[in-house]
C-alpha positions as CSV (number, residue, x, y, z in Angstrom):
1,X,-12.9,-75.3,99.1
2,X,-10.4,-72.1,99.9
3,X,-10.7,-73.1,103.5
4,X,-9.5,-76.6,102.6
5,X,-6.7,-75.9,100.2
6,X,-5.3,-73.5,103.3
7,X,-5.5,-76.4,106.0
8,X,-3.9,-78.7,103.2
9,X,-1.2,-75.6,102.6
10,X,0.0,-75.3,106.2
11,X,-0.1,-78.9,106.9
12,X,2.2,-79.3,104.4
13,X,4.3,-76.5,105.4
14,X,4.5,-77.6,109.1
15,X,5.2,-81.5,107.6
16,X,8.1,-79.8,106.0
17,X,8.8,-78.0,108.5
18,X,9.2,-80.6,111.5
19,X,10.1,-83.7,109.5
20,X,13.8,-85.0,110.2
21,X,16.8,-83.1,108.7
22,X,18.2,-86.2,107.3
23,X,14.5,-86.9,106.2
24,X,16.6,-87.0,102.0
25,X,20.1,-87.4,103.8
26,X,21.0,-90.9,101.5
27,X,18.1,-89.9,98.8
28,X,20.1,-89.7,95.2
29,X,23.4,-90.4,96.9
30,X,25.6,-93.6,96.3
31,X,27.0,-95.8,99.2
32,X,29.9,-98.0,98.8
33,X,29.5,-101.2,101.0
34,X,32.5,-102.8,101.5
35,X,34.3,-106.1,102.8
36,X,36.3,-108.9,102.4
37,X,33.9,-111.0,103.9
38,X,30.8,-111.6,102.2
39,X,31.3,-115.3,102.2
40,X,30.3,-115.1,105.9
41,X,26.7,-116.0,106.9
42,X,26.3,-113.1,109.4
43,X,28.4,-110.6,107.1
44,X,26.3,-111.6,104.0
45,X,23.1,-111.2,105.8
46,X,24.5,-107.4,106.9
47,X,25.0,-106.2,103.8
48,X,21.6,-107.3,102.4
49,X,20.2,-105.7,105.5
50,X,22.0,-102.0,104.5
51,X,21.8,-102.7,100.6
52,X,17.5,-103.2,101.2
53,X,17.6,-100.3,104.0
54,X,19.6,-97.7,102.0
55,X,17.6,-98.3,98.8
56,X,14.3,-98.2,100.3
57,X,15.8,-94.5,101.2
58,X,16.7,-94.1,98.1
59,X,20.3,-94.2,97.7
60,X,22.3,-96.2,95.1
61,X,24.0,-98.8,96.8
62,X,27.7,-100.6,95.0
63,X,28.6,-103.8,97.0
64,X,32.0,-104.6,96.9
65,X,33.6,-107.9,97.9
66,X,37.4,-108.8,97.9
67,X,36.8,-112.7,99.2
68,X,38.9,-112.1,102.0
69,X,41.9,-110.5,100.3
70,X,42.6,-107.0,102.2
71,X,45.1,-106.1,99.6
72,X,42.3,-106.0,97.4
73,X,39.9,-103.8,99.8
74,X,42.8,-101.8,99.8
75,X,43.1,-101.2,96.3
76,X,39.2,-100.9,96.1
77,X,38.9,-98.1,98.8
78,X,42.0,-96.4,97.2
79,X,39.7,-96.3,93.9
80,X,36.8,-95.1,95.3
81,X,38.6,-92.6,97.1
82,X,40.3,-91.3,94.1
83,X,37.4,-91.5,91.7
84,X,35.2,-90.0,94.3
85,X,32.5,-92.5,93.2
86,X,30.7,-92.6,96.3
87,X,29.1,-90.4,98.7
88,X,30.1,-92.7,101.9
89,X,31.7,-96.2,102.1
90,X,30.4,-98.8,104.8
91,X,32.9,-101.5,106.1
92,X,31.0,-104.4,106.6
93,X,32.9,-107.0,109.4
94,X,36.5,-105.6,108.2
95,X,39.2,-104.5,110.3
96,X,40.1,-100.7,109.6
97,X,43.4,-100.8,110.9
98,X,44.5,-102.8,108.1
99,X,43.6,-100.3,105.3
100,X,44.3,-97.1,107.2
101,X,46.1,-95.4,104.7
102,X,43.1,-95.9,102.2
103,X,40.9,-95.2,104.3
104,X,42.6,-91.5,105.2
105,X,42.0,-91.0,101.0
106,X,39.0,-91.2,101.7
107,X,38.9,-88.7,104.7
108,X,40.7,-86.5,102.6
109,X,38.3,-86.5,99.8
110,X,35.8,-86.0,102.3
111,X,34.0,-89.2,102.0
112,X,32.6,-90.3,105.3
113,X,33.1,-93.9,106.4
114,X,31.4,-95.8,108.5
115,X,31.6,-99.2,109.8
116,X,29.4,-102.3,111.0
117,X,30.5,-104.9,112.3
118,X,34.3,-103.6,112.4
119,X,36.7,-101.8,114.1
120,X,36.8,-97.8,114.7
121,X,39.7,-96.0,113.3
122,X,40.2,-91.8,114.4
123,X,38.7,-90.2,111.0
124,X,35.6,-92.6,110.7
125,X,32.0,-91.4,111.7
126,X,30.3,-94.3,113.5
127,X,31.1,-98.1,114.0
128,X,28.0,-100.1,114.6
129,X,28.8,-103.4,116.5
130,X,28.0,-105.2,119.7
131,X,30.0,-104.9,122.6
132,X,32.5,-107.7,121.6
133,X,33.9,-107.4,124.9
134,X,30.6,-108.0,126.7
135,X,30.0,-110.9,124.6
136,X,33.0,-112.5,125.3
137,X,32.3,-112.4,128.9
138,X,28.8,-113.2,128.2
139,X,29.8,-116.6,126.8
140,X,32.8,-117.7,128.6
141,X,31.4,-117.1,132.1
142,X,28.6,-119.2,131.2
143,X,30.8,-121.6,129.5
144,X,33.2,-122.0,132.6
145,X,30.5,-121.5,135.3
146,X,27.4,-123.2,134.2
147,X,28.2,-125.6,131.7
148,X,31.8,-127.1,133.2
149,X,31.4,-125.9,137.0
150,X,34.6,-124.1,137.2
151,X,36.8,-127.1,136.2
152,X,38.1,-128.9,132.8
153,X,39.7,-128.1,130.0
154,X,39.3,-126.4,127.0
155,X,40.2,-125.8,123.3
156,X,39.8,-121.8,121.1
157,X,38.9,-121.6,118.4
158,X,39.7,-118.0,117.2
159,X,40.2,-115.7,114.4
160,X,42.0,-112.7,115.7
161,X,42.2,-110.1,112.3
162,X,38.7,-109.7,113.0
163,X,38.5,-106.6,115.3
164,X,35.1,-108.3,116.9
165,X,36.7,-111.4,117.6
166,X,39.6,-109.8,119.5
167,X,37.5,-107.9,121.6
168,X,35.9,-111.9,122.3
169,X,39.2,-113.4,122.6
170,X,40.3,-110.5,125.2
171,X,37.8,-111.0,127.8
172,X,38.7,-115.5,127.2
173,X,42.3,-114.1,127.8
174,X,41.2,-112.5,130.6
175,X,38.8,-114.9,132.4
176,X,40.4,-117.8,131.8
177,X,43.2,-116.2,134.1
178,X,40.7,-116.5,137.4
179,X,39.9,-120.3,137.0
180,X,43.0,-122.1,138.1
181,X,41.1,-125.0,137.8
182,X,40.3,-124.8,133.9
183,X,43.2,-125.3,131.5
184,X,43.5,-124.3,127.8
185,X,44.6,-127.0,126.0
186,X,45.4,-125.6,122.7
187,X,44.3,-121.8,120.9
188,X,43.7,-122.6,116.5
189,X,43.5,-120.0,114.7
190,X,40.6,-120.7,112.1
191,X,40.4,-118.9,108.9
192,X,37.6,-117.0,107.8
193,X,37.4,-118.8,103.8
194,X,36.0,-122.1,104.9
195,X,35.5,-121.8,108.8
196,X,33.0,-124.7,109.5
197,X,35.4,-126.7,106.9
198,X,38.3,-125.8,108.7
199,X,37.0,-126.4,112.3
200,X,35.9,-129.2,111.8
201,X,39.2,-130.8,110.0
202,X,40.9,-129.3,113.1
203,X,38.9,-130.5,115.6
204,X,38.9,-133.6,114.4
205,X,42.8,-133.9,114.3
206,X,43.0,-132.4,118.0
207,X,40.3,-135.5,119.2
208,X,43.3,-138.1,117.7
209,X,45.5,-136.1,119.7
210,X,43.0,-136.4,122.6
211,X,41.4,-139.2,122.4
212,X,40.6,-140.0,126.0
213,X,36.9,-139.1,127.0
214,X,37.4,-136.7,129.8
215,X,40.9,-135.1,127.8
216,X,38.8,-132.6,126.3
217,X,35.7,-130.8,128.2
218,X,34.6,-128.1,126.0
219,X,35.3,-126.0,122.9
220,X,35.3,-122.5,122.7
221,X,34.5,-120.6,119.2
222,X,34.8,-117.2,118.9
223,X,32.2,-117.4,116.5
224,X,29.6,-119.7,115.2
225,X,30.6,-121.1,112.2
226,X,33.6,-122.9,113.9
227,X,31.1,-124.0,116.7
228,X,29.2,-125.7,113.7
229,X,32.9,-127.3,112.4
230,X,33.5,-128.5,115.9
231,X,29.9,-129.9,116.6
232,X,29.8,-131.5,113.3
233,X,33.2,-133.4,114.2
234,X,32.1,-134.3,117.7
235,X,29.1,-135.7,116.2
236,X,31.3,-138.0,113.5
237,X,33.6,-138.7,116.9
238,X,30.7,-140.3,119.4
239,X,32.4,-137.4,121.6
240,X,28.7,-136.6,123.2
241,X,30.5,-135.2,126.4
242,X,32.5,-132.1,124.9
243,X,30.6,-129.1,125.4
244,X,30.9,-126.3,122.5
245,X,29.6,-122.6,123.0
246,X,29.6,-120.1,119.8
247,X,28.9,-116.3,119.0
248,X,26.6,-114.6,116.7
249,X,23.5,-116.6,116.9
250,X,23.1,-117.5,113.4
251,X,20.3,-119.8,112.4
252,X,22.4,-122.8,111.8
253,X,23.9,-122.7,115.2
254,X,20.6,-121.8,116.9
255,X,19.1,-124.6,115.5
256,X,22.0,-127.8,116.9
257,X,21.6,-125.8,120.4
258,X,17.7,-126.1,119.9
259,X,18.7,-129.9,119.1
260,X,20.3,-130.3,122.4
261,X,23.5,-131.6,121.7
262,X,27.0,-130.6,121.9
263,X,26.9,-127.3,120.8
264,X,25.5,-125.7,124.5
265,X,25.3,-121.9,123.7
266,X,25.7,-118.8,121.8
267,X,25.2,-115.5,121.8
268,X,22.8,-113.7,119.5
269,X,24.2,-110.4,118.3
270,X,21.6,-107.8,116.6
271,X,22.4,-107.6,113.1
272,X,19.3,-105.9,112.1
273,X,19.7,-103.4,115.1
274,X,23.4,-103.0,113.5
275,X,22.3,-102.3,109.8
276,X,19.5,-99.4,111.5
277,X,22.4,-97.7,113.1
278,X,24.9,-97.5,110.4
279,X,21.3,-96.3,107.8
280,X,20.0,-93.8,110.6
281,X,23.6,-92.2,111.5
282,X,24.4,-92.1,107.5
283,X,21.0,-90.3,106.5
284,X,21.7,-87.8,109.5
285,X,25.0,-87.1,108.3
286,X,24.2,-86.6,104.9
287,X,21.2,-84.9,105.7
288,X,23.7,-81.9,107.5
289,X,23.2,-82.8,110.8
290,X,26.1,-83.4,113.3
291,X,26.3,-86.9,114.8
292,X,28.2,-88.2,117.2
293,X,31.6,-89.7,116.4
294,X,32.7,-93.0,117.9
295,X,31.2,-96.6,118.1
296,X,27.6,-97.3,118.8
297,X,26.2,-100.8,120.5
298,X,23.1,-103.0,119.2
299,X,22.4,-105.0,122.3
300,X,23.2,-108.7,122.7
301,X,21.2,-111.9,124.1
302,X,22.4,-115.4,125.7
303,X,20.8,-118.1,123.7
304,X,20.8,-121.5,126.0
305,X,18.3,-125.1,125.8
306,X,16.1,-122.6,127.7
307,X,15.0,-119.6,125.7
308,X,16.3,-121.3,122.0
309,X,12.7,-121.3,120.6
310,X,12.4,-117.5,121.2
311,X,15.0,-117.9,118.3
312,X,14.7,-120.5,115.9
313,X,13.1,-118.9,112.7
């Protein structure tokens, strides 16, 4: 029995030993996750991701939503900061640059910010995202190479306050500047309240406006949910030939491009693969360790007709 109770001694000891220094990093310790988008699908579906991830660790988690008002993120960050009443805040799909002086409260009350989904400001740990850039090349040179064979026209729809989007919109900028052959009708901005809503209601004004069949050859959405508007209002149209391509790969979208109908693409980002970066780089950091500062990228896939099944859930 002696000899066991040793054995069981050292193997606990080693266990201690070797585990992970961030093995209690978010253990006891409250995380502020915070956005003004939690109406979004993909934004929503984030912040369940870290609120499930970070309590299975056991930290307490606040969730704070400001339904897209960044005055009132603002105000929010500014109280957290002052009331130190967290041990880290996550921006979830929000734009740092727009509350940078908050967000430097925070630095200097030494609570560490992270981001997923958003923008990297100098002062933040780690920004979890896709390569928005990537993506945006991703789906337009499929757009202008395989779906409209390097000739047409074409409508954005864009939402450039999000940092993600820009990134998106940046390589359509550039790209769009090697096909002489393709011309961009019109750029809509789309806000982020009521984006299918909206898309739709402008789509469906911007088909008046073009009524002919061969006036308008595709639509380009920065994101999903205006895919879905635009899809939904060519559908209501009889507009069969307009081709539509999204970004995100959320269900709703995955499932019209399973249909096989207007909506022709979109790209699936990792949100799970985000939420496991932001939870893993947080535990580190308040376990002691030293990560490495700067954005981080969950890998991205092209859903087409082709491999849609691989996705439809």
């Amino acid at each position: 029995m002696k000899k066991i109770a040793l054995i069981v001694c050292l193997a606990l000891a080693l266990t201690c030993m070797f585990a992970p220094a961030w093995a209690e990093g978010v253990s006891g310790k409250t995380v502020a996750l915070m956005t003004p988008y939690l109406g979004s699908v993909t934004t929503n579906q984030m912040v369940n991701y870290l609120q499930e991830e970070l309590e299975a660790d056991g930290a307490t988690v606040n969730v704070i939503n400001t339904d897209n008002d960044f005055s009132a993120l603002a105000s929010r960050i500014e109280d957290v900061a002052n009331g130190k009443t967290a041990d880290a805040i996550v921006l979830v799909s929000a734009d740092p640059s727009l509350v940078a002086n908050q967000l430097a409260e925070a630095f200097e009350a030494d609570i560490p910010v992270f981001g997923c989904d958003s923008g990297f400001i100098e002062g933040m740990q780690v920004n979890a995202t896709s390569d928005n850039y990537q993506m945006g090349e991703l789906i337009v040179r499929y757009l202008f190479d395989e779906l409209m064979g390097g000739k047409g026209t074409v409508i954005a729809l864009t939402h450039r306050p999000h940092p993600g989007v820009v990134k998106r919109c940046e390589a359509f900028d550039a790209i769009i500047e090697e096909y002489p052959d393709i011309t961009l009708i019109t750029e809509e901005h789309i806000p982020a309240e009521q984006p299918i809503n909206d898309a739709q209601s402008t789509v469906e004004s911007l088909l008046l406006a073009n009524s002919d069949p061969d006036s308008v050859t595709a639509i380009w959405a920065a994101w999903d949910e205006p895919a879905i508007g635009a899809t939904l209002a060519l559908k209501e149209a009889g507009r069969e030939e307009v081709i539509v391509t999204g970004v995100d790969g959320n269900q709703q979208a995955v499932s019209l491009v399973a249909e096989g109908g207007n909506l022709k693409a979109t790209v699936a980002q990792n949100f799970k693969g985000m939420t496991e970066i932001v939870v893993e780089q947080l535990n580190k950091l308040l376990g002691g360790e030293t990560i490495e500062v700067g954005e981080m990228y969950a890998p991205a896939t092209l859903i087409t007709l082709e491999n849609v099944a691989d996705f439809v859930e």
